[in-house]
Biopython code that builds the backbone (N, CA, C, O; Angstrom):
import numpy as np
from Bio.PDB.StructureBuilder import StructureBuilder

atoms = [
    (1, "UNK", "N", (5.963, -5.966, 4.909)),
    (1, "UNK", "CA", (6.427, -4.765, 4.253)),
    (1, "UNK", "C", (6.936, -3.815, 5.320)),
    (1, "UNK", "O", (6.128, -3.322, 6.107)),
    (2, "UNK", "N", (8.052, -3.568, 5.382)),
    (2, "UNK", "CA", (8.707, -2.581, 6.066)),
    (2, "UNK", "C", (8.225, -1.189, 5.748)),
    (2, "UNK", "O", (8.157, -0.824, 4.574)),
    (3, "UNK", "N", (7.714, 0.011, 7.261)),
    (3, "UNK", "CA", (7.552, 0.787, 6.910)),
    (3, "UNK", "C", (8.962, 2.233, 7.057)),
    (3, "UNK", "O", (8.849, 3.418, 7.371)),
    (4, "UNK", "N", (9.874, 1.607, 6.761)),
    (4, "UNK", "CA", (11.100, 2.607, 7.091)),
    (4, "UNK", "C", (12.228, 2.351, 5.994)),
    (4, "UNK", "O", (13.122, 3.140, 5.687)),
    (5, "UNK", "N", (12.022, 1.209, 5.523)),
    (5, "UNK", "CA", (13.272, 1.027, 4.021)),
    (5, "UNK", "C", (12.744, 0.334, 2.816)),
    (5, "UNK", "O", (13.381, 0.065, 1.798)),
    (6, "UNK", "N", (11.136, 0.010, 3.139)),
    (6, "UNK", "CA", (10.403, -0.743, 1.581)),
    (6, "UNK", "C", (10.940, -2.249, 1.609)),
    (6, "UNK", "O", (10.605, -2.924, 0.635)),
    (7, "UNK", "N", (11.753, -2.896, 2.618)),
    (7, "UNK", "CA", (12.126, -4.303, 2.488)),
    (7, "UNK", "C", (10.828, -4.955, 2.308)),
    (7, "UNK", "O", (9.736, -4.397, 2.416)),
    (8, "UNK", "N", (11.022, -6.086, 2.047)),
    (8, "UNK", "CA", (10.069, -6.910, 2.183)),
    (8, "UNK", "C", (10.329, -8.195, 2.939)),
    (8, "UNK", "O", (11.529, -8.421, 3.093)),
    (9, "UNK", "N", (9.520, -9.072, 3.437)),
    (9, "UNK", "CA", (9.790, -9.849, 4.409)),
    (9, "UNK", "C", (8.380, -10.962, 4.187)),
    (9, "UNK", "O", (7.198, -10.690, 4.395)),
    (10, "UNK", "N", (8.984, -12.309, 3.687)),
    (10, "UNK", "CA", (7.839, -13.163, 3.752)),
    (10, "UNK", "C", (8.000, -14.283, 4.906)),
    (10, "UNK", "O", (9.057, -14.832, 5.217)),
    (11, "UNK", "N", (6.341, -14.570, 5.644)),
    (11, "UNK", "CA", (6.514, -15.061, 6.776)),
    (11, "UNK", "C", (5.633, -16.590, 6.547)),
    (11, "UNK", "O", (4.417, -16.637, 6.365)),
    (12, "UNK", "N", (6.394, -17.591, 6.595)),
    (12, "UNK", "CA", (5.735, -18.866, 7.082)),
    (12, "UNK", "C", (5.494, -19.055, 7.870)),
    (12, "UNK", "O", (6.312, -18.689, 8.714)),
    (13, "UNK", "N", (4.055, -19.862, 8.494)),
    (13, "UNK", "CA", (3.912, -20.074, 9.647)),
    (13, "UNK", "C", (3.443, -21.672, 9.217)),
    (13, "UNK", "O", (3.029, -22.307, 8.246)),
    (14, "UNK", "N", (3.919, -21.899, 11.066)),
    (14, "UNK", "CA", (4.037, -23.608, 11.305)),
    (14, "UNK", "C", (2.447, -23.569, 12.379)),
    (14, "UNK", "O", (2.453, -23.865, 13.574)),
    (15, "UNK", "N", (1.630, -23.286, 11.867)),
    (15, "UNK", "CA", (0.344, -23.511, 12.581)),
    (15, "UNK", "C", (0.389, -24.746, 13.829)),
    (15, "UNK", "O", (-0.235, -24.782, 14.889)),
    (16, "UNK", "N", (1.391, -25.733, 13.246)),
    (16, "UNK", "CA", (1.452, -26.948, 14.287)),
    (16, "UNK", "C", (2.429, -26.749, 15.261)),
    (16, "UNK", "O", (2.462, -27.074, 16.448)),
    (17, "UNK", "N", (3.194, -26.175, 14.572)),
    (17, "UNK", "CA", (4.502, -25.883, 15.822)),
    (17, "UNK", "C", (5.148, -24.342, 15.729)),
    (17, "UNK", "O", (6.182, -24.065, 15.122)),
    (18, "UNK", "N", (4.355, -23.456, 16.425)),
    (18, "UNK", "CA", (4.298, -21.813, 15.956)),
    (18, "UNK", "C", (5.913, -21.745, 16.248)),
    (18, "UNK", "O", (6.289, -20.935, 15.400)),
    (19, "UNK", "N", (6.923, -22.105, 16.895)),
    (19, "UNK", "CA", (8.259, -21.709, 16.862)),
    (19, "UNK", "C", (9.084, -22.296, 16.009)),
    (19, "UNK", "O", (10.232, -21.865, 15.901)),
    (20, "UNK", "N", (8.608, -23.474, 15.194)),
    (20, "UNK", "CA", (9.130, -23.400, 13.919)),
    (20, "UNK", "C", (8.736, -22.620, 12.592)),
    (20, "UNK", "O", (9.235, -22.875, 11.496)),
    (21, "UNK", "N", (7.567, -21.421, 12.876)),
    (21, "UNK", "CA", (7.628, -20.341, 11.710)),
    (21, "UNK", "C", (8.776, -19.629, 11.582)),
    (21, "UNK", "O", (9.582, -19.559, 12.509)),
    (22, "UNK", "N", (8.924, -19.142, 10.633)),
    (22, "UNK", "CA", (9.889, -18.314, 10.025)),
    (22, "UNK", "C", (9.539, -17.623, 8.822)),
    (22, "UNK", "O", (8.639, -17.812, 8.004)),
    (23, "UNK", "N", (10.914, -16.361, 8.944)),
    (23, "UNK", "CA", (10.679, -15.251, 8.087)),
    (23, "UNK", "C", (12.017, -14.871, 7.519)),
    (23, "UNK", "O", (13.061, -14.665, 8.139)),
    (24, "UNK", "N", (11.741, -14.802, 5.895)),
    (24, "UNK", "CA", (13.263, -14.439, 5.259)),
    (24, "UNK", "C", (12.931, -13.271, 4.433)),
    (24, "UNK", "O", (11.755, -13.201, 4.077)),
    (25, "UNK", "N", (13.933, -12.105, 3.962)),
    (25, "UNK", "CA", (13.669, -11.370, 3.222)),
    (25, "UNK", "C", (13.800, -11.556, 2.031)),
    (25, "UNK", "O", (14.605, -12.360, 1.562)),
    (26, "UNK", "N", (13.134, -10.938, 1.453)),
    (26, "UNK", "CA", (12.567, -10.937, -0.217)),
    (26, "UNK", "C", (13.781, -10.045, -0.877)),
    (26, "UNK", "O", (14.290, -9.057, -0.347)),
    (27, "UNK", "N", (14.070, -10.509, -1.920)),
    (27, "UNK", "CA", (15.180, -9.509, -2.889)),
    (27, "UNK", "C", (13.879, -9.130, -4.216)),
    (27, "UNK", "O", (13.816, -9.523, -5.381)),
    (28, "UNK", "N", (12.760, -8.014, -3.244)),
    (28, "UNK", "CA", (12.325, -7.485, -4.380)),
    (28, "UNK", "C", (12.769, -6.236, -5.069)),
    (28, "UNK", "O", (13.601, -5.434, -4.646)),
    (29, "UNK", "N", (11.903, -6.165, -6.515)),
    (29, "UNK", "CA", (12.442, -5.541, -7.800)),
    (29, "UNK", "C", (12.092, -4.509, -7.814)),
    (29, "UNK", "O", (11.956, -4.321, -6.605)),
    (30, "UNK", "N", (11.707, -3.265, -8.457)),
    (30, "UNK", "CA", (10.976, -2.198, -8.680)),
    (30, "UNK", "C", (11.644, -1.175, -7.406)),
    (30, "UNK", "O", (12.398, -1.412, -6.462)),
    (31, "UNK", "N", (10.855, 0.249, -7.980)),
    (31, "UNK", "CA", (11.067, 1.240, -6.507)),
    (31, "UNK", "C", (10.112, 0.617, -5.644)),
    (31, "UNK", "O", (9.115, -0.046, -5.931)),
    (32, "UNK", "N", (10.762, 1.062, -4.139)),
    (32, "UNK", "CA", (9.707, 0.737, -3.075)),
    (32, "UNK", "C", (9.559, 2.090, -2.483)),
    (32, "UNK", "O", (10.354, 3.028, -2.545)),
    (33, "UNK", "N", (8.054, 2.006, -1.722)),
    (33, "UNK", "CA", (8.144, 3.286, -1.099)),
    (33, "UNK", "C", (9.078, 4.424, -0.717)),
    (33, "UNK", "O", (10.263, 4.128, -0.868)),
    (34, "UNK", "N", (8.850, 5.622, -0.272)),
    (34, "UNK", "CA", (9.613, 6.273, 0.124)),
    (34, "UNK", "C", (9.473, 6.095, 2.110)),
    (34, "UNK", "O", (8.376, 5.819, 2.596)),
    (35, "UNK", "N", (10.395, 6.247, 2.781)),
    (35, "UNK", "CA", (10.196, 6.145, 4.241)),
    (35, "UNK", "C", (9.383, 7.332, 4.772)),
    (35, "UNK", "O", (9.480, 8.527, 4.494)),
    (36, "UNK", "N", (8.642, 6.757, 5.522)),
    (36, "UNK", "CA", (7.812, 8.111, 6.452)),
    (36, "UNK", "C", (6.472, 6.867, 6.543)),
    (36, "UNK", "O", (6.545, 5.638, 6.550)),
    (37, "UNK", "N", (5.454, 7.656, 6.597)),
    (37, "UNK", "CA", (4.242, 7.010, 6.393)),
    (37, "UNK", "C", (3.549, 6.706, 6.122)),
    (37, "UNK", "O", (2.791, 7.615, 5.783)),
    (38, "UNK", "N", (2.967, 5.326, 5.932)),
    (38, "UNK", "CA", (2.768, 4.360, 5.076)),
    (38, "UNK", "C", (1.355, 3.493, 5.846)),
    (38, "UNK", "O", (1.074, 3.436, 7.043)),
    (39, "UNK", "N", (0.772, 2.993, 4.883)),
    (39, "UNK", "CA", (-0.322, 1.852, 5.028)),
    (39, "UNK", "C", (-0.495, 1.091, 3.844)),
    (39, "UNK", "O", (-0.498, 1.274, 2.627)),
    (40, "UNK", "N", (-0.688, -0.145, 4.932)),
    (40, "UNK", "CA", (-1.180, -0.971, 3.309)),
    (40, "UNK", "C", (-2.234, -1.851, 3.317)),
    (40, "UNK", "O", (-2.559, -2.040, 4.489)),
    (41, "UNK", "N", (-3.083, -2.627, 2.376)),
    (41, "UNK", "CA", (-3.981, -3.711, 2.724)),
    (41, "UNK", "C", (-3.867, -4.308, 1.320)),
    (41, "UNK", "O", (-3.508, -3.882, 0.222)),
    (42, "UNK", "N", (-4.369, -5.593, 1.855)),
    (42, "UNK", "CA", (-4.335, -7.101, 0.596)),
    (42, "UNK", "C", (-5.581, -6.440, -0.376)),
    (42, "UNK", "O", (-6.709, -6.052, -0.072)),
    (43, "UNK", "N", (-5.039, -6.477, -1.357)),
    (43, "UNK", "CA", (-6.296, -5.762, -2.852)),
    (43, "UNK", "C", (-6.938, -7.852, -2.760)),
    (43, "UNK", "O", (-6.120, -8.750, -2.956)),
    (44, "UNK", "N", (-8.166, -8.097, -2.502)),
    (44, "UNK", "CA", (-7.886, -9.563, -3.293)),
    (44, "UNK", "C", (-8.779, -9.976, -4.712)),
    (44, "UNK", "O", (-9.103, -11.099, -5.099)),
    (45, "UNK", "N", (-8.986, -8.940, -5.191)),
    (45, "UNK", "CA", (-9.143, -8.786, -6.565)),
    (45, "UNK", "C", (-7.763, -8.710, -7.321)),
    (45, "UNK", "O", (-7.772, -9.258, -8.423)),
    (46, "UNK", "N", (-6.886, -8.280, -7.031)),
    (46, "UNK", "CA", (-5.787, -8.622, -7.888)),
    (46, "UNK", "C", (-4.485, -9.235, -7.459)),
    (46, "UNK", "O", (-3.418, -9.416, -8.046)),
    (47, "UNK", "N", (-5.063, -9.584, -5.828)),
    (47, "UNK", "CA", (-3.848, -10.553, -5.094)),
    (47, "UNK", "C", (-2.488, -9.698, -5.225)),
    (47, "UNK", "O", (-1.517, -10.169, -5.817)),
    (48, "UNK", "N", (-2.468, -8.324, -4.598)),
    (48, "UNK", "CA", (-1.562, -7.379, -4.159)),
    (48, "UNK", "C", (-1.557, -6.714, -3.368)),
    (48, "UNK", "O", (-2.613, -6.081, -3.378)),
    (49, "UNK", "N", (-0.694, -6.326, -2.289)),
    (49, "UNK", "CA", (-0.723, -5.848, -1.404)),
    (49, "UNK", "C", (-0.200, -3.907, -1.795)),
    (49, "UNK", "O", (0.953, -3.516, -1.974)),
    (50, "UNK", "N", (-1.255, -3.197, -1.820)),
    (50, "UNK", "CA", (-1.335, -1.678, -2.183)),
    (50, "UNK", "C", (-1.148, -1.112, -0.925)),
    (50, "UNK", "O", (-1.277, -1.616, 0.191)),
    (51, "UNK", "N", (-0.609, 0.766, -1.503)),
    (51, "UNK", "CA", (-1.124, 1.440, -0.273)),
    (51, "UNK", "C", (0.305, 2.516, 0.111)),
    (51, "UNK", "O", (0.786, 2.790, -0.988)),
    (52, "UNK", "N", (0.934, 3.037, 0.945)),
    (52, "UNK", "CA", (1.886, 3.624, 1.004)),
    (52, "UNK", "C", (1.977, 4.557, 0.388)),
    (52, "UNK", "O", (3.066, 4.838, -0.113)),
    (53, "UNK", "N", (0.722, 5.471, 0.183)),
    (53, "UNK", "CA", (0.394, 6.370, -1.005)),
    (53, "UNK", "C", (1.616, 7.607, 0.272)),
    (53, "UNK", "O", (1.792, 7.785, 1.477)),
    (54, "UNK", "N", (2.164, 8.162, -1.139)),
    (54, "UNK", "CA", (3.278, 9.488, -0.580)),
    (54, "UNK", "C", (3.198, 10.508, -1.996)),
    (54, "UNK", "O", (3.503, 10.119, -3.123)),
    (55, "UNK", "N", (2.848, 11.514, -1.748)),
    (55, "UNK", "CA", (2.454, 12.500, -2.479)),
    (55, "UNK", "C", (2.461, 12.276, -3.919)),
    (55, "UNK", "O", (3.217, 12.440, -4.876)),
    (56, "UNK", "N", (0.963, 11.703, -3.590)),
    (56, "UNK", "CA", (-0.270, 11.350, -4.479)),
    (56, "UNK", "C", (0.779, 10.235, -5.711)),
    (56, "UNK", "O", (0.918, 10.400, -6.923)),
    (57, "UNK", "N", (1.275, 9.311, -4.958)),
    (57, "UNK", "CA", (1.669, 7.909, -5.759)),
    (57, "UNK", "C", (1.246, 7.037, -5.140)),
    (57, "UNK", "O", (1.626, 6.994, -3.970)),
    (58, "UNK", "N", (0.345, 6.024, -5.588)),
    (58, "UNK", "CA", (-0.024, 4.963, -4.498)),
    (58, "UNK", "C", (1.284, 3.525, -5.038)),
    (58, "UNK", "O", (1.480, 3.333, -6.238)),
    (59, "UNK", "N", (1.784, 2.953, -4.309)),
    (59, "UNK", "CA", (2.430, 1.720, -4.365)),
    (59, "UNK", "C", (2.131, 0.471, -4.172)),
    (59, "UNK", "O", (2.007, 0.041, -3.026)),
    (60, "UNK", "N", (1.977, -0.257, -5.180)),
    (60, "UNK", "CA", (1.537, -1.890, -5.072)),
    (60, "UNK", "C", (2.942, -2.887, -5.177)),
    (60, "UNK", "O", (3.988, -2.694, -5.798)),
    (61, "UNK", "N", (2.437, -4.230, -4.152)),
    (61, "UNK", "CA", (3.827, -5.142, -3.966)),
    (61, "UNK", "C", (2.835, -6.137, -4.418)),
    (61, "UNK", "O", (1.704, -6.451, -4.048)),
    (62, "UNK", "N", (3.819, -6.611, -5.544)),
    (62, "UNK", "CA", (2.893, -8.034, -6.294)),
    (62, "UNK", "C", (3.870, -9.577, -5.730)),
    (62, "UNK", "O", (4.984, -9.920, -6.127)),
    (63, "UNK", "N", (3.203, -10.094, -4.963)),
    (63, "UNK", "CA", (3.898, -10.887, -3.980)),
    (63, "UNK", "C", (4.197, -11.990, -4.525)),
    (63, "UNK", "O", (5.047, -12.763, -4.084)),
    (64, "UNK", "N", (3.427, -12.186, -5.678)),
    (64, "UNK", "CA", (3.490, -13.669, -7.096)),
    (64, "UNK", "C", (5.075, -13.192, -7.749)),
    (64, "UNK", "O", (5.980, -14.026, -7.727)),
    (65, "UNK", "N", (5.273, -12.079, -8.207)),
    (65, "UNK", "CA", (6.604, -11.488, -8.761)),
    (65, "UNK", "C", (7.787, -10.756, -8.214)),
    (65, "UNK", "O", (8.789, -10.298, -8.763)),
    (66, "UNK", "N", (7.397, -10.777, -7.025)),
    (66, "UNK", "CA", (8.391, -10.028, -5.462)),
    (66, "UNK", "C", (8.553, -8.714, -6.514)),
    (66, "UNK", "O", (9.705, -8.319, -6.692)),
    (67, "UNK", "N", (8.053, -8.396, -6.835)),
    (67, "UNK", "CA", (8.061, -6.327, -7.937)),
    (67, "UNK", "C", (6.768, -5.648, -7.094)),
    (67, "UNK", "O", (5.646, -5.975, -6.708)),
    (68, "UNK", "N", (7.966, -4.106, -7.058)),
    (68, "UNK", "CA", (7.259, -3.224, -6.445)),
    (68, "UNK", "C", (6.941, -2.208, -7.996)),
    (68, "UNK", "O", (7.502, -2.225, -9.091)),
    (69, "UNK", "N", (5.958, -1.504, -7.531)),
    (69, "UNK", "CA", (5.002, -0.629, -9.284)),
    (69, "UNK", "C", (4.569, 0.330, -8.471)),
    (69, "UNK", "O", (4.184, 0.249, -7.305)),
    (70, "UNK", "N", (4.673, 1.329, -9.246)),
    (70, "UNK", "CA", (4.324, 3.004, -8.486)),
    (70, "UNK", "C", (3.059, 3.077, -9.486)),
    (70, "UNK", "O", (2.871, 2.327, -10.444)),
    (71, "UNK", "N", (2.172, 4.213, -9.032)),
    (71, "UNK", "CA", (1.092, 4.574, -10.087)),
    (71, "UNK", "C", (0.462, 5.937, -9.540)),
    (71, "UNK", "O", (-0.403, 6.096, -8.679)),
    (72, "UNK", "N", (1.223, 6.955, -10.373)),
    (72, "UNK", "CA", (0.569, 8.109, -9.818)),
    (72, "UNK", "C", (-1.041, 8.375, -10.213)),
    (72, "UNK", "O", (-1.754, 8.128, -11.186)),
    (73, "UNK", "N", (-1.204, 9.000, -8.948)),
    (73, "UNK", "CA", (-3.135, 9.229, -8.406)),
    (73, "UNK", "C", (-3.210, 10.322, -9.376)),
    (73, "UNK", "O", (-2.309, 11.137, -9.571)),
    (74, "UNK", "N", (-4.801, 10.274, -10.212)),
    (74, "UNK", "CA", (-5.142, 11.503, -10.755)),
    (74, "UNK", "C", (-6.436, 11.658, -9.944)),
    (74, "UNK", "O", (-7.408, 10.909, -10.040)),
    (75, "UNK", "N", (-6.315, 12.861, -9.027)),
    (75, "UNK", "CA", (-7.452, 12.896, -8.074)),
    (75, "UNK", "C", (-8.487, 13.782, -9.353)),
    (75, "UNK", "O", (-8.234, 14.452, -10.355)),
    (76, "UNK", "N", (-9.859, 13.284, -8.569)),
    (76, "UNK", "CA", (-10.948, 13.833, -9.280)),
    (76, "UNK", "C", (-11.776, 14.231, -7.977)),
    (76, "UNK", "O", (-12.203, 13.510, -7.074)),
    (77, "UNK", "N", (-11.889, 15.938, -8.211)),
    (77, "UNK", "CA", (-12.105, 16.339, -6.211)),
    (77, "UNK", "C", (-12.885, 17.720, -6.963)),
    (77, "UNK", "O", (-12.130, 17.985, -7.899)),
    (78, "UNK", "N", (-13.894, 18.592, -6.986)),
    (78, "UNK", "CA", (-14.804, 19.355, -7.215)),
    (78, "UNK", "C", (-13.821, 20.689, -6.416)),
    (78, "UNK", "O", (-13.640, 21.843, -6.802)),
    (79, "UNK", "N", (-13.488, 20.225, -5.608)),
    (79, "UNK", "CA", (-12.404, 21.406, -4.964)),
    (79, "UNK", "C", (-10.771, 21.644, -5.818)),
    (79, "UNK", "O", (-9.907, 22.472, -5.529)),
    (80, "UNK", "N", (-10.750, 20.653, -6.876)),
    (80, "UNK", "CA", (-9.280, 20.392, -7.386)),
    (80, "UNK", "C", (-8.232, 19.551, -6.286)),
    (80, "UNK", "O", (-7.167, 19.094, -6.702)),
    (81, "UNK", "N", (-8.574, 19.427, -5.111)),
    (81, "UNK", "CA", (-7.868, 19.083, -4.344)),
    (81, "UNK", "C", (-7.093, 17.780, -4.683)),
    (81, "UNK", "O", (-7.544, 16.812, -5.296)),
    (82, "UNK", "N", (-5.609, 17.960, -4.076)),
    (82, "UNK", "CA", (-4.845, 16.937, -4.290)),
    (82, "UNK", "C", (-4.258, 15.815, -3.469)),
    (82, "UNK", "O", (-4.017, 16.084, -2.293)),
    (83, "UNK", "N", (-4.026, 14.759, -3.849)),
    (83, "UNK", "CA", (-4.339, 13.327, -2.461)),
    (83, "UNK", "C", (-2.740, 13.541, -1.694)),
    (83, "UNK", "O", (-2.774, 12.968, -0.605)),
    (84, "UNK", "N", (-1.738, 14.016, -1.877)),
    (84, "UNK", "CA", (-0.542, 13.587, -0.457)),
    (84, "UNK", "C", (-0.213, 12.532, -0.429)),
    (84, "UNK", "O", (0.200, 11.712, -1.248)),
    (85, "UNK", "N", (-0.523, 12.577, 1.152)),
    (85, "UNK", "CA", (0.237, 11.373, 1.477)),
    (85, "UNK", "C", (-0.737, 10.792, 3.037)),
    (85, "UNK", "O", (-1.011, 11.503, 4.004)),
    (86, "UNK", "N", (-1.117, 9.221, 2.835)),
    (86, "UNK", "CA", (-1.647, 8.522, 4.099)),
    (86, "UNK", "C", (-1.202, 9.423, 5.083)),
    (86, "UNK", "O", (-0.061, 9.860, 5.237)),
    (87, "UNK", "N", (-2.164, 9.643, 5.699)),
    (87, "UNK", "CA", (-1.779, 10.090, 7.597)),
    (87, "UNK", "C", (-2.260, 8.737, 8.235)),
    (87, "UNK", "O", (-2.994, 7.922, 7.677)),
    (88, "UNK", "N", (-1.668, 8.622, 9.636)),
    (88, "UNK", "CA", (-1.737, 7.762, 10.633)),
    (88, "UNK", "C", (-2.034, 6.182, 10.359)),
    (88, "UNK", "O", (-2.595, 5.446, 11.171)),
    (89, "UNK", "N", (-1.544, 5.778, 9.033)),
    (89, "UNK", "CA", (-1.319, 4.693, 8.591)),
    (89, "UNK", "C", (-2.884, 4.385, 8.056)),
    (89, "UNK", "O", (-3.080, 3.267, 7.579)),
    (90, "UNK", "N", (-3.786, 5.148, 8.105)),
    (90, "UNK", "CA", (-5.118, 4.861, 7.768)),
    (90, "UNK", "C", (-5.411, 4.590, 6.615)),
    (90, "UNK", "O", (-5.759, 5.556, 5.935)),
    (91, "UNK", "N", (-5.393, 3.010, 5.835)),
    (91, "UNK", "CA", (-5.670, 2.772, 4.803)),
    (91, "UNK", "C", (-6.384, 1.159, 4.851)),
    (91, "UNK", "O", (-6.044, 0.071, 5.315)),
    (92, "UNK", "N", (-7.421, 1.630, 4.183)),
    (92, "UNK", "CA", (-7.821, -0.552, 3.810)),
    (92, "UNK", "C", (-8.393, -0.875, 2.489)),
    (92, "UNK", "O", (-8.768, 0.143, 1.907)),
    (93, "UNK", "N", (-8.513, -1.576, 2.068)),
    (93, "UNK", "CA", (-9.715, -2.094, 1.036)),
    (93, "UNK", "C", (-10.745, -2.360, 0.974)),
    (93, "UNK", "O", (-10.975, -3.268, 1.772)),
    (94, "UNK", "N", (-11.815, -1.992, 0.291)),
    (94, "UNK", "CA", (-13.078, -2.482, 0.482)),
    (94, "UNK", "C", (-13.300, -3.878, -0.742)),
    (94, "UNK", "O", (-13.120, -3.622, -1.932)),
    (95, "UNK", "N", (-13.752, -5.525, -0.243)),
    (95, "UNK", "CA", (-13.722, -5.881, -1.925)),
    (95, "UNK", "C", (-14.656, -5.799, -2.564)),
    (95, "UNK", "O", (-14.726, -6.193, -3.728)),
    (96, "UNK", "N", (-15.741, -5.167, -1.802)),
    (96, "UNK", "CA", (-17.421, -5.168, -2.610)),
    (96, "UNK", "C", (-16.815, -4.101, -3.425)),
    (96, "UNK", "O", (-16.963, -4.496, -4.582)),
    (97, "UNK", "N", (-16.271, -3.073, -3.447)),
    (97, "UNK", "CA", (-16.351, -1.732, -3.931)),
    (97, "UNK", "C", (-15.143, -1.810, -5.521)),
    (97, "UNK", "O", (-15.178, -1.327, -6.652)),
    (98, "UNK", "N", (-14.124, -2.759, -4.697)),
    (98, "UNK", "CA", (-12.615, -2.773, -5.169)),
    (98, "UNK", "C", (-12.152, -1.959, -4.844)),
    (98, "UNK", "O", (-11.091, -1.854, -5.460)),
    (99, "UNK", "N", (-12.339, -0.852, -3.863)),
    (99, "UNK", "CA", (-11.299, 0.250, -3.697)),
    (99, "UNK", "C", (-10.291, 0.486, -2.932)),
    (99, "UNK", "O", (-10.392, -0.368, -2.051)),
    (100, "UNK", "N", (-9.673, 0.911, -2.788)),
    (100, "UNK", "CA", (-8.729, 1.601, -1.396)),
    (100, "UNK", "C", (-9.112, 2.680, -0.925)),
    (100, "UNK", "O", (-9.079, 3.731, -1.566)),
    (101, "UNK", "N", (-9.654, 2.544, 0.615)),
    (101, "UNK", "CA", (-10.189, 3.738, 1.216)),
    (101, "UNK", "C", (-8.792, 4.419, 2.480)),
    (101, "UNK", "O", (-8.364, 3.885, 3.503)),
    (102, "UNK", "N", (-8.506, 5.435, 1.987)),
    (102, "UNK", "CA", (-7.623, 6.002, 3.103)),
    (102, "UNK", "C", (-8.090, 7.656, 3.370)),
    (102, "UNK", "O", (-8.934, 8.328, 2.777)),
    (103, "UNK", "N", (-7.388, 7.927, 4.247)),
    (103, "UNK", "CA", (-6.972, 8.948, 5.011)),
    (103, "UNK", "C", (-5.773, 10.119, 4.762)),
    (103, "UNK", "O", (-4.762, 9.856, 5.414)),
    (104, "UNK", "N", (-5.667, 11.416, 3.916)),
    (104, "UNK", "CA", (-4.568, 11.458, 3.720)),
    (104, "UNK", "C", (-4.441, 12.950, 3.891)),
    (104, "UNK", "O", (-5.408, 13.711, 3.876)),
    (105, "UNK", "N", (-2.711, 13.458, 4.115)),
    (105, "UNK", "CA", (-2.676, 14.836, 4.237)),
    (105, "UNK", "C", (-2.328, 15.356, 3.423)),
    (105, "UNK", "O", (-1.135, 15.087, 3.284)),
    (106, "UNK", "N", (-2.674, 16.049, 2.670)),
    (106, "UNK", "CA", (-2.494, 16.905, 1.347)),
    (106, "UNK", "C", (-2.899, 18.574, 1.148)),
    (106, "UNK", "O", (-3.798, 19.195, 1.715)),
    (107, "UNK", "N", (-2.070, 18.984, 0.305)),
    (107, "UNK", "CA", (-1.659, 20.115, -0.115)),
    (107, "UNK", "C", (-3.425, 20.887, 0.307)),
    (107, "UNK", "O", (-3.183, 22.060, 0.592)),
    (108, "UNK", "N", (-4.126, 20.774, 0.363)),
    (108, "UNK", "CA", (-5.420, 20.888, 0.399)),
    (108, "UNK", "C", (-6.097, 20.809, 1.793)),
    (108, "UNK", "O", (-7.018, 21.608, 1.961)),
    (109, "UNK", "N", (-5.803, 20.006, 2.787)),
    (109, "UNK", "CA", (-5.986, 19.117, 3.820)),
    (109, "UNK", "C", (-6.379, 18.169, 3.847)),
    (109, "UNK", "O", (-6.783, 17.683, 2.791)),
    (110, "UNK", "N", (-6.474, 17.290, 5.286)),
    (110, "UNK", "CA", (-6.861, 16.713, 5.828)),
    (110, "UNK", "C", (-8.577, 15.756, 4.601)),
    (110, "UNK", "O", (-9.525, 16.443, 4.221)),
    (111, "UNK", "N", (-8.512, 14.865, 4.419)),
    (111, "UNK", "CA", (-9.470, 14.429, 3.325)),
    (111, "UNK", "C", (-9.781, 12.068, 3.122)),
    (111, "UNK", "O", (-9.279, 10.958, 3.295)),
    (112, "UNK", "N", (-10.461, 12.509, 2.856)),
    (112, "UNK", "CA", (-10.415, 10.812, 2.809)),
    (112, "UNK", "C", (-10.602, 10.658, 1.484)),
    (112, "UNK", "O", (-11.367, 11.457, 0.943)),
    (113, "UNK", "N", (-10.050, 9.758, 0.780)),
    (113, "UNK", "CA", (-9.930, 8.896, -0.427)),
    (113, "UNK", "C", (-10.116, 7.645, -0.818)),
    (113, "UNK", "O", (-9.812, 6.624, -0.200)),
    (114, "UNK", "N", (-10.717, 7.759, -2.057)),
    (114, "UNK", "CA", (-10.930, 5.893, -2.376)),
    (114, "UNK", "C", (-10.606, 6.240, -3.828)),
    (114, "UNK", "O", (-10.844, 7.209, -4.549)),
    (115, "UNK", "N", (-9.886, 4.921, -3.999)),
    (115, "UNK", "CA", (-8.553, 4.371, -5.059)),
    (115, "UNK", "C", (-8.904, 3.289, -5.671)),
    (115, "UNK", "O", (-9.294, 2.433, -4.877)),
    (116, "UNK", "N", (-8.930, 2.924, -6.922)),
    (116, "UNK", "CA", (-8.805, 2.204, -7.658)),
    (116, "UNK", "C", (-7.523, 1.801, -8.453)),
    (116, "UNK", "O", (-7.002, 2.411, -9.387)),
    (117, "UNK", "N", (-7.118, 0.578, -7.839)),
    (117, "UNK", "CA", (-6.209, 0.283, -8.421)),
    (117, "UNK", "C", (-5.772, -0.431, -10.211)),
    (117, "UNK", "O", (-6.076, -1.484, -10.772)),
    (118, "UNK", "N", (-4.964, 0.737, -10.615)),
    (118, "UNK", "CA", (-5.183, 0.033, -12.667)),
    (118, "UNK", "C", (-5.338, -1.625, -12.745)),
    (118, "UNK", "O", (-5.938, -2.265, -13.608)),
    (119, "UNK", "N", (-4.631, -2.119, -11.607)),
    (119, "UNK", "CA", (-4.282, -3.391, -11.848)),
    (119, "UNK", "C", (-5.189, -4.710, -12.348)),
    (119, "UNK", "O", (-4.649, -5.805, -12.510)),
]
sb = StructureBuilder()
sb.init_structure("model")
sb.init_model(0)
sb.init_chain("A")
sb.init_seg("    ")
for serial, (resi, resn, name, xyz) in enumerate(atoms, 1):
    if name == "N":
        sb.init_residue(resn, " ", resi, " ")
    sb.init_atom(name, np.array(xyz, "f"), 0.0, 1.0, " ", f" {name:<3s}", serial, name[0])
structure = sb.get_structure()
């Protein structure tokens, strides 16, 4: 996943002969992120790669359907506070939890988040 134009890029690898891996781009569907900054990690509860959250939309790439799916965040924060956007690419999954735990800068500040994805 490109973090500057949302391309996508799938990579084979030749475990037996690493210079015959290769990588071609994907003609995926849907919006893709917006450029700036971005993180992502493998959900493997729903076998998608999430994350690239940009003021408070998180983005999933479903790699079975090469489609990109937006899903705006309804934060639930005792302060009202609202989620932004990933800082310093800080995002992963937990799978005990199912969540997405990131890092993000928002209208509010500086805050960490965990995400559940609808999917």
């Amino acid at each position: 996943l490109s973090m500057t134009d949302g391309s996508v890029r799938e990579l084979v690898l030749d475990r037996a002969n690493w210079g015959a891996s290769a990588s071609s781009l994907l003609a995926a569907d849907g919006l893709a992120p917006p450029d700036g900054e971005t993180g992502y990690a493998y959900d493997s509860r729903n076998q998608v790669i999430g994350g690239a959250v940009a003021d408070g939309t998180f983005h999933v790439f479903d790699p079975t359907t090469e489609t990109w799916c937006t899903d705006p965040m309804l934060a639930v924060s005792e302060e009202r506070a609202q989620v932004g956007t990933v800082a310093f690419h800080a995002l992963d999954y937990d799978p005990i939890d199912t969540v997405y735990v990131f890092l993000a800068d928002g209208p509010s500040g500086r805050r960490t988040w965990a995400y559940r994805w609808r999917g």
